[in-house]
C-alpha positions in Angstrom: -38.1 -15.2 -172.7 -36.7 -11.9 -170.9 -34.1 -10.1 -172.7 -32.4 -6.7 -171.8 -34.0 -4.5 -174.5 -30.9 -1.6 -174.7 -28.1 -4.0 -174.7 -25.9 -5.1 -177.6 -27.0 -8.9 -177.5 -30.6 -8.0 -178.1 -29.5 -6.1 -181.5 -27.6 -9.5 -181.7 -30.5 -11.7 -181.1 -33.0 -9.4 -183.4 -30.6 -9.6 -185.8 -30.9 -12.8 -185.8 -34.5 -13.1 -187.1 -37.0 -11.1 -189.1 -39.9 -11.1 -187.0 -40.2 -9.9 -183.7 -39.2 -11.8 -180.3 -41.4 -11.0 -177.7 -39.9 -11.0 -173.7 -42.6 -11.9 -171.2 -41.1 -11.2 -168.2 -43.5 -11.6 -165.5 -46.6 -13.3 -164.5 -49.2 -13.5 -167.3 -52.8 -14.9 -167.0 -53.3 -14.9 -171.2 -50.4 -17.4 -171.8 -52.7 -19.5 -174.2 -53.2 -16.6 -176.5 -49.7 -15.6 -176.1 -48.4 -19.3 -177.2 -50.9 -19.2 -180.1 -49.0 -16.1 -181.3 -45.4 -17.3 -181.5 -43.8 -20.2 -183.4 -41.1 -20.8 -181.7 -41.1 -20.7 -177.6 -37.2 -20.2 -176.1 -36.4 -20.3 -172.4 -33.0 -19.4 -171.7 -32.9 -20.3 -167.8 -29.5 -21.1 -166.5 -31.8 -23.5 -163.6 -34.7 -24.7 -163.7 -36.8 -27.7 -162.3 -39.6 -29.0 -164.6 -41.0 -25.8 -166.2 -44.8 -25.4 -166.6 -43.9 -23.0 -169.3 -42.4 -25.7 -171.7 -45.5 -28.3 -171.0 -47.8 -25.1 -172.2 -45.5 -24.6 -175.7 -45.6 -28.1 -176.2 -49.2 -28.3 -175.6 -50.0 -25.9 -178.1 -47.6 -26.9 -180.9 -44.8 -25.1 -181.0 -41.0 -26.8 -181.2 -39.2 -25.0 -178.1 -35.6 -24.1 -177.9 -34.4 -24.1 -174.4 -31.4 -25.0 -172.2 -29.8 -28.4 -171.0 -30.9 -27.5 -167.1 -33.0 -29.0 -164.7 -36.0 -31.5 -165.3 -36.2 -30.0 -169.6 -33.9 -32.7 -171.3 -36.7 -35.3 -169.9 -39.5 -32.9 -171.7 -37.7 -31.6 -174.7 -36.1 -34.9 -177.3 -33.4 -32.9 -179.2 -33.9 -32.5 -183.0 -37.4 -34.0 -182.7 -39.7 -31.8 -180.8 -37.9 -28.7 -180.1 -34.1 -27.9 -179.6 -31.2 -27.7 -176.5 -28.8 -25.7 -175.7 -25.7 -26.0 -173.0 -27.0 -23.1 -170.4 -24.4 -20.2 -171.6 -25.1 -17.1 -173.8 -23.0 -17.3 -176.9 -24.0 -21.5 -176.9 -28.0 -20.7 -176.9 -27.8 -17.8 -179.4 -25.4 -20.1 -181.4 -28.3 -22.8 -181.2 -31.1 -20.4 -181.9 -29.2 -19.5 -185.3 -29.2 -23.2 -186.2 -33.2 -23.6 -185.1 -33.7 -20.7 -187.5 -32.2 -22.3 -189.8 -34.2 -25.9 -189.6 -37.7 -23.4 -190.2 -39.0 -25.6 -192.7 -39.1 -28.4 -189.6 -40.9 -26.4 -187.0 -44.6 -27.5 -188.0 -43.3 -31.1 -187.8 -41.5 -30.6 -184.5 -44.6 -28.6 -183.3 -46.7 -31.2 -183.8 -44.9 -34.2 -182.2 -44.0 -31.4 -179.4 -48.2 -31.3 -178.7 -48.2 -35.0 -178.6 -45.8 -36.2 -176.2 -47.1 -33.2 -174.1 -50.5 -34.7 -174.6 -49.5 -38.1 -174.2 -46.9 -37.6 -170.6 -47.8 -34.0 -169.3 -51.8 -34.1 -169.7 -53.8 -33.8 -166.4 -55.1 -37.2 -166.5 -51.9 -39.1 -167.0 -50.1 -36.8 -164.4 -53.0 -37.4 -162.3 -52.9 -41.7 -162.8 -49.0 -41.2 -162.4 -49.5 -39.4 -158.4 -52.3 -42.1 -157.8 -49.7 -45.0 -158.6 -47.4 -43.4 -156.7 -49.1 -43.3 -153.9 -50.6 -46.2 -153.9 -47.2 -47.7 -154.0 -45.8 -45.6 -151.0 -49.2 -46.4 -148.9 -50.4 -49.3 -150.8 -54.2 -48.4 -150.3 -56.1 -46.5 -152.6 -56.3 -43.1 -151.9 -59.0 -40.8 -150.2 -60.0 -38.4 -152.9 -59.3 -41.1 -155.2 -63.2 -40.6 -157.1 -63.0 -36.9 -156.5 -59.7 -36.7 -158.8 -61.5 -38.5 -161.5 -64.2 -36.0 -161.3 -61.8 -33.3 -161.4 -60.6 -34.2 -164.6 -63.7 -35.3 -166.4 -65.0 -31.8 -165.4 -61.5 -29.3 -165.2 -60.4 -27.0 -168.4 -58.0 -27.7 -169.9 -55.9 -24.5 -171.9 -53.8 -27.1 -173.6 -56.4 -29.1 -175.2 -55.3 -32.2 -174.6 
């Protein structure tokens, strides 16, 4: 999450919580040991498509608290693996309050977070989902079909899924 870290709604937001919130603000290439770090991930984009970012969170277990934009209410189920938010400031720092609140839940939500990540975003099922697609659209079998398979059997995987 990037913040502005002289402005009054940071002292707002670090009010808000006793440990540290941590603004990653540009490209990282440690994002696994980054995630492992946190226990809550928050992305307050005002658009957005279908973030990488939240699939990585979820991957690793932690409930994420993000905004109503874009592809996320498809990735993020309200109240059960992570929390959203309409896409203004005083509505996502109102719903970060409540998420502190709900603490106790966030090992619970972390953990059904890694699943459905596991179980929709994981390389192989995005991979079978492409290869359906297609397959419909051509209605052949694809040309790197074996070599995608491969892929996979063989790729890392930061998540763990």
């Amino acid at each position: 999450m990037a913040a502005d870290l002289t402005g009054p709604r940071w002292k707002q937001w670090c009010a808000l919580t006793p440990r540290k919130i941590r603004s990653l603000p540009r490209q990282r290439t440690d994002v696994a040991g980054l995630l492992n770090g946190l226990d809550l991930f928050a992305l307050s984009s005002s658009s957005e498509g279908h973030p990488l970012s939240v699939i990585e969170a979820m991957a690793t277990g932690l409930p994420v608290l993000s905004t109503r934009v874009g592809g996320i209410p498809e990735m993020i189920e309200d109240g059960k693996t992570g929390f959203l938010s309409p896409a203004d400031e005083p509505a996502f720092t109102a719903r970060l309050a409540a998420a502190l609140e709900q603490r106790p839940r966030w090992t619970a939500m972390g953990e059904a977070a890694r699943t459905a990540a596991c179980q929709r975003f994981s390389s192989e099922r995005m991979t079978d989902r492409y290869l359906a697609l297609y397959q419909k659209i051509g209605g052949r079998r694809t040309p790197h079909e074996s070599l995608t398979g491969r892929f996979i059997q063989t790729g890392r995987r930061a998540s763990g899924c």
